[in-house]
C-alpha positions in Angstrom: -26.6 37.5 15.9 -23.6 38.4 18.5 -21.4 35.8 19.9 -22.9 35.9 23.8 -26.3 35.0 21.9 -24.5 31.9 19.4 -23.0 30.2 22.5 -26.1 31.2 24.8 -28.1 29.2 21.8 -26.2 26.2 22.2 -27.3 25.8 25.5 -31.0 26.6 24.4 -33.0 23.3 25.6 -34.2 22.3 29.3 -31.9 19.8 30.1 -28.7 22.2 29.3 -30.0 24.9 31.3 -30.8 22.6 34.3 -27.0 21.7 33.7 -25.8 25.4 34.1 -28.0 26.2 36.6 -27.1 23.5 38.9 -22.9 25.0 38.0 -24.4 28.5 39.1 -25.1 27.0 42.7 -21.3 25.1 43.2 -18.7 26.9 44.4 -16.2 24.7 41.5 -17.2 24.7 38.1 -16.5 20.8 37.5 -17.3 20.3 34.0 -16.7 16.6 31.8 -13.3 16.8 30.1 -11.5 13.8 28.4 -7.8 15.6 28.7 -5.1 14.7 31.1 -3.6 17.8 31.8 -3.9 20.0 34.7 -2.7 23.3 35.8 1.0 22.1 36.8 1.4 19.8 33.7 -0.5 21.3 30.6 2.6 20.0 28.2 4.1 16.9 27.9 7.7 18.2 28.4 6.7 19.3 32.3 5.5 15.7 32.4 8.9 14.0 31.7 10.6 16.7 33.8 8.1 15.5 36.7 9.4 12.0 36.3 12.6 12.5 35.9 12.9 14.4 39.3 10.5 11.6 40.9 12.8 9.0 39.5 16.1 11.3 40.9 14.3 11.0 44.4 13.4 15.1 44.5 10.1 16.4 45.7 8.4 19.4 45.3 6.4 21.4 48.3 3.2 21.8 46.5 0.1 19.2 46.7 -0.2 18.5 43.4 3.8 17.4 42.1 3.3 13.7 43.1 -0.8 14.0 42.7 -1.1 14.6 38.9 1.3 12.0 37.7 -0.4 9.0 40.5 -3.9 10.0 38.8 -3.2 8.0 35.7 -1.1 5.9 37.6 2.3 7.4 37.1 3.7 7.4 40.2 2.7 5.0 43.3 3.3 5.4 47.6 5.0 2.9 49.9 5.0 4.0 52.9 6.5 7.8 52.9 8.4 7.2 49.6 6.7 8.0 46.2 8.0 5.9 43.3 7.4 5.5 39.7 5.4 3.0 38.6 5.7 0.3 35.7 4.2 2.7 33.6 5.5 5.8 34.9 9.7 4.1 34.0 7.8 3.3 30.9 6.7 6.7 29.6 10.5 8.2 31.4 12.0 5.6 29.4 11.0 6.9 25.7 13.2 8.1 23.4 15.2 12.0 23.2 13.2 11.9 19.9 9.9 10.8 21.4 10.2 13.6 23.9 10.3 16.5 21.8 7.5 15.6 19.4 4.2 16.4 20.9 1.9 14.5 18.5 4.4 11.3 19.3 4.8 11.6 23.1 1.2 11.4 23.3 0.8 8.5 21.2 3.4 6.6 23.4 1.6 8.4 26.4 -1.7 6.3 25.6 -0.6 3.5 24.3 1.1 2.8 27.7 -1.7 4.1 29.7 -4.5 2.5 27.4 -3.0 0.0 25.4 0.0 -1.8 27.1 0.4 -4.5 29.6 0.6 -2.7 32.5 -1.7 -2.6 35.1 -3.1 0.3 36.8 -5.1 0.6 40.3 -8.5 0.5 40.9 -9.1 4.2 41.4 -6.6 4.8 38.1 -8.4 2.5 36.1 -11.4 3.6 36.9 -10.3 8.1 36.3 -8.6 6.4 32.6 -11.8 4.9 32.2 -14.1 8.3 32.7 -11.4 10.6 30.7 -11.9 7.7 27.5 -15.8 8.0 28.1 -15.8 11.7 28.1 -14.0 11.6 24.6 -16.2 8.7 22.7 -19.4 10.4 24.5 -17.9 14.0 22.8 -17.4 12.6 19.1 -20.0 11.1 19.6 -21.9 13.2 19.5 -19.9 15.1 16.6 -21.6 14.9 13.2 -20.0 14.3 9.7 -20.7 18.7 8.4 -18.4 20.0 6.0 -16.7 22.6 8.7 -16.0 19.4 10.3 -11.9 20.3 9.3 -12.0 23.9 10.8 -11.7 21.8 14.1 -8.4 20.1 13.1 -7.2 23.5 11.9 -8.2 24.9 15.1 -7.9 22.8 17.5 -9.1 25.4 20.3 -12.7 24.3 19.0 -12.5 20.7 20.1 -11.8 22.7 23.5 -14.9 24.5 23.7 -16.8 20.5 22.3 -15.3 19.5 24.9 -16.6 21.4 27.8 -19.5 21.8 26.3 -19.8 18.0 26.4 -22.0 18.0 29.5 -24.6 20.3 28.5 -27.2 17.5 26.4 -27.1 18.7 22.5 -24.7 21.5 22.6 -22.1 19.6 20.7 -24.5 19.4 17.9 -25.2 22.4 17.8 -21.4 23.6 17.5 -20.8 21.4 14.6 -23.5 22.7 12.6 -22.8 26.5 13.5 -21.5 28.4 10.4 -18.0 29.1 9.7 -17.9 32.7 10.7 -19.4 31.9 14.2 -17.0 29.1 14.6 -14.5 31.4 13.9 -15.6 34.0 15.4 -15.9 31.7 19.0 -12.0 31.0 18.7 -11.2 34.7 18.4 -12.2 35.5 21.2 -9.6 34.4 23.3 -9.4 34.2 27.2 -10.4 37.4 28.0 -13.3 37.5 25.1 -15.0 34.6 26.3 -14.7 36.1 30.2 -16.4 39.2 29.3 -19.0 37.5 26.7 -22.1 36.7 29.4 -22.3 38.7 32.7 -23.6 37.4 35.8 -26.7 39.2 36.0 -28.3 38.0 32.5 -30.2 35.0 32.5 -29.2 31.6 32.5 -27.9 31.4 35.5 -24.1 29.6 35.3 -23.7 31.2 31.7 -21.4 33.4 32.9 -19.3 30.5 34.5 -19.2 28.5 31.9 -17.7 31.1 29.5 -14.7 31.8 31.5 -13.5 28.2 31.9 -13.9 27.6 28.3 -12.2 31.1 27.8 -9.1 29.9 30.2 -9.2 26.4 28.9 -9.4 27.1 24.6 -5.9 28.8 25.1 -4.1 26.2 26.8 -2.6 23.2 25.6 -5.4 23.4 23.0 -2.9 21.2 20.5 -3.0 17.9 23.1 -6.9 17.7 22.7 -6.0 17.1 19.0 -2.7 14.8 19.6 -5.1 12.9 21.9 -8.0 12.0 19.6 -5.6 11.0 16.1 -3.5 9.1 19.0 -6.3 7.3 20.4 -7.9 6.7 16.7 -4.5 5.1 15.2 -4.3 2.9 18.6 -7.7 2.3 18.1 -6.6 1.2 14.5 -3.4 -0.9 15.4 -5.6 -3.0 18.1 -8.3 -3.6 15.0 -5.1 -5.2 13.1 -4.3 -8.5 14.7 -0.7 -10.1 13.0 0.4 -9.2 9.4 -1.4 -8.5 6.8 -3.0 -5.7 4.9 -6.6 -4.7 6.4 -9.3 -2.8 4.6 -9.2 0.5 6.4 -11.7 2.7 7.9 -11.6 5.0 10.8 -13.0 3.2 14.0 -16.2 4.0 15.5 -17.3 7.1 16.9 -13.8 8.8 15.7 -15.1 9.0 11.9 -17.3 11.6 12.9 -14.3 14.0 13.2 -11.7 12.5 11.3 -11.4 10.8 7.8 -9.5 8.2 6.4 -7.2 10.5 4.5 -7.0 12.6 7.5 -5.3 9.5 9.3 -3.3 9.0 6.4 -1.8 12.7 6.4 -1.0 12.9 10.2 0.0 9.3 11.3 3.9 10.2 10.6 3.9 12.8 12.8 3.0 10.1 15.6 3.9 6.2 15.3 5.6 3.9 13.1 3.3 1.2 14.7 1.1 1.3 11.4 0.8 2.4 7.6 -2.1 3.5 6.4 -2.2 4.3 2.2 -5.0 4.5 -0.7 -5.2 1.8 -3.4 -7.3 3.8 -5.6 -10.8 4.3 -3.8 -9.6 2.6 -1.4 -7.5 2.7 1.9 -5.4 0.2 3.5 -4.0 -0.5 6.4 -0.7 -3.1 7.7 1.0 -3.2 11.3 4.9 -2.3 11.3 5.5 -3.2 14.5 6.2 -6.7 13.4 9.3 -8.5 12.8 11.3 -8.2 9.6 11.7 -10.7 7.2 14.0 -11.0 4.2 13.3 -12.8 1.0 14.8 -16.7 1.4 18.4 -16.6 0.8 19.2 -18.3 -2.5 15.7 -17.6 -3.9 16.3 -14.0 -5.6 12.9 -12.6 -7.4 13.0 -11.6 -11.4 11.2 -10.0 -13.6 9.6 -12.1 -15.6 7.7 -10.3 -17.6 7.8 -6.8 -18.8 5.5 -4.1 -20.7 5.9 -0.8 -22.0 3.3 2.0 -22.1 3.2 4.7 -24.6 5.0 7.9 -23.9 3.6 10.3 -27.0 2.6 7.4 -29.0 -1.0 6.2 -27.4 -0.2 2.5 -28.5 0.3 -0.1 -25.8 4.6 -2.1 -26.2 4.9 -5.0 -25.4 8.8 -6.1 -25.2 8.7 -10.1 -25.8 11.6 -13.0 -25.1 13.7 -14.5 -28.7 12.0 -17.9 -29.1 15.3 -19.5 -27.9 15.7 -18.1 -24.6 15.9 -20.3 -21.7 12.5 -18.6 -19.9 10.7 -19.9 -22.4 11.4 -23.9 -22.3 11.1 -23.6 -18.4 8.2 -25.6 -17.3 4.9 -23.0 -16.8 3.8 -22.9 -13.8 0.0 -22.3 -12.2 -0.9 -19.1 -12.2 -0.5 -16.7 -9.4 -2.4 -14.5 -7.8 -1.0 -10.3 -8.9 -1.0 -7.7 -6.4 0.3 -4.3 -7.2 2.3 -1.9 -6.5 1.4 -0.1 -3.6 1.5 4.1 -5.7 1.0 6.2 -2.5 3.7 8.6 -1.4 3.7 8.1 2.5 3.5 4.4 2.0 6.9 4.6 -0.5 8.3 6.6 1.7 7.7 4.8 4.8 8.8 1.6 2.8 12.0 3.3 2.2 12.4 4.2 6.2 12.3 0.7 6.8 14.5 -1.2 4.1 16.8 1.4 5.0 17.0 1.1 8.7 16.2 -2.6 8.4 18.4 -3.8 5.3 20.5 -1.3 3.6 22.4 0.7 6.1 23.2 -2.1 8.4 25.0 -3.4 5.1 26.7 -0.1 4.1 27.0 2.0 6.6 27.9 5.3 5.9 28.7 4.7 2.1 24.7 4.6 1.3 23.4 8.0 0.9 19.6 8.3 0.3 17.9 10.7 -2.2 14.2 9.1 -2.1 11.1 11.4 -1.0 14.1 13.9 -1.2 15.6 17.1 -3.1 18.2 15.0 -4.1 15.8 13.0 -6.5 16.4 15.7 -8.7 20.2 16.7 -8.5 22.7 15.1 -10.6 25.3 12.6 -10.3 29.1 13.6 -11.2 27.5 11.4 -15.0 25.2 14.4 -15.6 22.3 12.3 -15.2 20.1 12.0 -12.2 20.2 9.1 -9.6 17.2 7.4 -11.0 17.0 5.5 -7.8 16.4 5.6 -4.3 19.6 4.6 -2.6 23.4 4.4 -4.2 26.9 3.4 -2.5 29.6 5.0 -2.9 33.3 3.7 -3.0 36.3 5.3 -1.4 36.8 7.5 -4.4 33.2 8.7 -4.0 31.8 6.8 -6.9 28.4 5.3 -7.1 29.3 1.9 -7.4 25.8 0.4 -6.7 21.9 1.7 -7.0 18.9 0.3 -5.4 15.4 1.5 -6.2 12.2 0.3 -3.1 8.8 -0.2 -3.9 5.9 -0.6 -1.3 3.5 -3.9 -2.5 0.6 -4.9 -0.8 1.4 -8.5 -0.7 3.8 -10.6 -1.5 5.0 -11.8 -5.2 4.4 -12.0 -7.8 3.7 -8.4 -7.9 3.6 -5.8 -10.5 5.6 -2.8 -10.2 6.3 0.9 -12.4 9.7 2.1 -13.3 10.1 5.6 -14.2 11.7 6.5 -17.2 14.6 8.0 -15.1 14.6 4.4 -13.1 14.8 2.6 -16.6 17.7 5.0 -17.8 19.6 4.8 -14.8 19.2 0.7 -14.8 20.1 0.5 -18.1 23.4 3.1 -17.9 24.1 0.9 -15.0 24.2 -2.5 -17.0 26.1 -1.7 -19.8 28.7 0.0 -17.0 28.5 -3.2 -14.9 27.4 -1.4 -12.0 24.8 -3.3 -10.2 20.9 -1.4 -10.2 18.8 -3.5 -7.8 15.4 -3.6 -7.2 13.7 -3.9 -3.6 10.3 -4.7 -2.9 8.6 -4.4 0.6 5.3 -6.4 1.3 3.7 -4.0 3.7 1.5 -7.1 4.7 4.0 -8.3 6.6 7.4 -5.9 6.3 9.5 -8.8 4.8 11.8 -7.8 1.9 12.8 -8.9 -1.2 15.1 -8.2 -3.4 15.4 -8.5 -7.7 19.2 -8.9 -7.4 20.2 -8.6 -11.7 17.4 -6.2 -12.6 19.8 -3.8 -14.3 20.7 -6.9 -16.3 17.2 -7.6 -16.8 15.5 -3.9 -17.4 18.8 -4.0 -19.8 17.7 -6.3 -22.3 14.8 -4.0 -23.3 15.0 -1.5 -26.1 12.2 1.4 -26.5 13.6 4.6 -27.2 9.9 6.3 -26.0 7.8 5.4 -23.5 7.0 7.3 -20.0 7.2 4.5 -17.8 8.0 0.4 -17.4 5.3 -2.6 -15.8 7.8 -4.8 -14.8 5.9 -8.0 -13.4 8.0 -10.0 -10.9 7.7 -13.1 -9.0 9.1 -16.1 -7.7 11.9 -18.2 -10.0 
């Protein structure tokens, strides 16, 4: 089968060739679309540029420089002066960094437009509210097939879904074409897809339809992407009222197109709003953009408890307190409720963004040097031996005077946590040096911290000359 017959078939039932027959007979094809761009402002970065000049007072001669940014409510008239808007200052506003990411400037793009406190016109509301129908009614009609990734990969598919939106059933159909048609669609290109259905054959509008989807698949293609994984995480954050960790699943209709672990994988690239990690089976879900809390002064945490698992030997060590130590004639407490350790590497790493930004370098400044989620994880200190942790200070002679190691936990303590065997060295090295090894915990429920303040003391007291890696349990004193 050719490609002009695989697209001609998606258009292959009554109501779809009514559709195209009624675009034959208009002078504009006008076809459903959920994007915000236009010809003028296909990227993001012409958009700031827009507002910037706007706010500066310049103008432009043709129609369309203040039109585009007023039709989602950019950019208002009083009288013969055009101004920005609430939300137009808001989106001007964000951040150098913010700017240049694409994935991110759309998040913040939407979640002013959609999912902030400003309000828009009538007639804005009302074009916002058709562009988000155009995209639900479009996944909606998306189906769960295993080439469901090939339109992530290539994003210039969800352009030609998207068009093809209108046309009752052809979205179906598209999914469930095989991978070398889909494949074959995309590499067509703009001038492919012009020259795929002539006029004269039948269906009537055919022809039409191919070169807008032809012009459209090759421009900003990417933002069709950024916009649904923006709109599915804001979808996400509003689902997540407060603190707390959430059982997570993708909302409604967006699971159609996008999994869990897909969300997981790309939500770096566009907010810090949320994190989103696996527990197992399982996925989870906690807002960030919460206020951070610190452990109560006074009140440090403690292991107290700790196990060793076998390294070559398969038996299970347990290290135990001397019958006289002072743990043991404390008065036992009820038991608590465990959570664990949260083992998911963009959840650690996020965890580490935050105690960092939040907690550590507001307190050192300059002297802390990272090495977490990094290369440096694996390069020595001027000891020989590797950091072992994720943060050190240094001293004005360029020493490591002091180590702290993050973990991500799902709640708050007691929790139980793994120390690598590098961790446990480096603790240990740094208790019988007097160098202080301290443990952080971050409740991604509700971003407070919490610190184990003697854990090199503690992890210290151990002796196991083989094992792969340390439960420490720890909770409240």
């Amino acid at each position: 089968m050719t490609l002009a017959n695989v697209f001609a078939s998606l258009c292959d039932n009554s109501e779809a060739r009514e559709r195209l027959g009624e675009i034959a007979l208009r002078r504009h094809t006008r076809l459903t679309t959920f994007s915000l761009t236009t010809s003028s402002l296909r990227h993001l970065p012409r958009w700031f540029e827009r507002l910037d000049e706007i706010h500066r007072g310049g103008s432009r001669a043709h129609g369309n420089f203040f039109a585009d940014p007023a039709s989602i409510g950019l950019v208002s008239t009083s009288g013969s002066a055009h101004l920005l808007t609430a939300a137009g200052e808001a989106v001007r506003a964000l951040p150098r960094a913010v700017r240049q990411s694409p994935s991110a400037a759309e998040y913040n793009l939407l979640k002013i437009l959609y999912f902030s406190e400003v309000e828009h016109s009538q007639e804005v509301q009302r074009f916002l509210a058709e562009k988000r129908a155009a995209m639900l009614r479009m996944l909606s009609e998306f189906e769960r097939t295993p080439l469901r990734s090939l339109f992530l990969l290539h994003p210039q598919l969800l352009v030609i879904a998207e068009l093809l939106t209108g046309f009752p059933g052809a979205v179906r159909r598209l999914v469930r074409l095989e991978e070398s048609s889909l494949l074959g669609l995309i590499s067509l290109g703009e001038s492919g897809f012009s020259g795929l259905y002539r006029s004269d054959e039948p269906l009537p509008g055919l022809a039409r339809l191919c070169r807008r989807v032809g012009s459209d698949c090759v421009r900003a293609e990417e933002r069709r992407l950024h916009h649904i994984v923006s709109m599915a995480l804001l979808r996400t954050r509003q689902q997540i009222t407060g603190s707390g960790v959430h059982d997570f699943a993708v909302p409604s209709p967006f699971e159609n197109l996008l999994t869990e672990a897909d969300l997981r994988a790309r939500q770096d690239a566009y907010t810090e709003d949320i994190t989103i990690w696996a527990e197992g089976a399982f996925f989870r879900a906690a807002r960030r953009d919460v206020q951070v809390g610190v452990g109560t002064a006074g009140e440090p945490l403690r292991p107290q408890s700790v196990s060793l698992l076998g390294g070559r030997s398969s038996r299970r060590q347990v290290a135990t307190r001397p019958a006289g130590d002072t743990y043991r004639k404390r008065r036992h407490r009820a038991a608590q409720a465990q959570t664990s350790m949260v083992v998911d590497h963009r959840a650690s790493e996020r965890a580490e963004d935050l105690v960092e930004a939040a907690y550590l370098r507001p307190r050192f400044g300059d002297r802390l040097w990272r090495v977490g989620h990094t290369r440096g994880e694996s390069q020595p200190l001027p000891d020989g031996m590797v950091p072992g942790a994720d943060f050190y200070v240094l001293n004005d002679s360029d020493e490591p005077v002091e180590f702290f190691e993050v973990k991500a936990i799902s709640s708050g303590p007691p929790a139980d946590v793994f120390v690598s065997r590098a961790e446990y060295i480096r603790a240990r090295t740094c208790n019988e040096e007097g160098i202080a090894y301290r443990l952080v915990l971050l409740n991604l429920a509700d971003n407070a911290i919490y610190e184990v303040r003697d854990f090199a003391q503690q992890i210290g007291e151990l002796d196991s000359s083989e094992f792969s890696h340390v439960v420490v349990s720890v909770g409240r004193q």
